[in-house]
N, C-alpha and C positions, 0 to 999 in steps of 0.2 A: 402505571405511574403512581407514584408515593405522592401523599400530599403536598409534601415540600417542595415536588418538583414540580408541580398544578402550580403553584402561588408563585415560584420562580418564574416558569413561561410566562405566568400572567401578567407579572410586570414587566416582561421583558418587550423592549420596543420594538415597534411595526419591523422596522426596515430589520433587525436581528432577527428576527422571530423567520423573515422572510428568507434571509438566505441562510438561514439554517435547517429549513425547510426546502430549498432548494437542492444544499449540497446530501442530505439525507436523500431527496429522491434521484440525484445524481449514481449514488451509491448503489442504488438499489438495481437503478434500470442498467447501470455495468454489472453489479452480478446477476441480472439476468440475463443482459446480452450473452454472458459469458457461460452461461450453464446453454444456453436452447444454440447458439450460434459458436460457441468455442472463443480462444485466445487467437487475434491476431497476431501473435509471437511466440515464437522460440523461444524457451528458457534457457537453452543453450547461448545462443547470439550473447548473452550477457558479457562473456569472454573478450568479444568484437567491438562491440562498442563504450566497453571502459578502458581507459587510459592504460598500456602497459604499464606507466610509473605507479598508477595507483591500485593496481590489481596485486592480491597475496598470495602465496602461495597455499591458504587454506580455501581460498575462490575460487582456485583455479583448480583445485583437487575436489573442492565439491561439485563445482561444475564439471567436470569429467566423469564424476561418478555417480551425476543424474543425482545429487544429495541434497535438494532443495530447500529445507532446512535448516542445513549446517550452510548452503550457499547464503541464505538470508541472515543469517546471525554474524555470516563473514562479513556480509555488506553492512550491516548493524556496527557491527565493529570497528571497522573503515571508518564510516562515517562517524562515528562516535572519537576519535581522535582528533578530526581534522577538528 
């Protein structure tokens, strides 16, 4: 940590300090679950439980070709108009 960022925490209050602390270890103990236990989901099913009106045809062409990526930047996308 940079010093600037020591004096920020520092003033920063109790109850912030606390759940920002919480959701950091939130984070962590899902990507652990997820590396020693794996993903409870399909990356597939994505297709399934979005809306046909709101699915592209660049989603639905990533998701077919396992293209995780370009599937994420679609749903980036998506959501970046609404």
């Amino acid at each position: 940590m940079t010093a600037a960022t020591l004096r920020r925490v520092a003033r920063m209050p109790l109850a912030e300090l606390s759940f920002r602390v919480r959701g950091l270890m939130r984070v962590h103990a899902d990507r652990w679950r997820v590396r020693t236990v794996g993903s409870r989901w399909e990356r597939g099913d994505i297709s399934r439980v979005i809306s046909p009106s709101f699915t592209t045809a660049a989603l639905t062409e990533a998701v077919e070709g396992k293209n995780w990526l370009a599937a994420d930047a679609a749903l980036l996308a998506m959501l970046g108009v609404r």
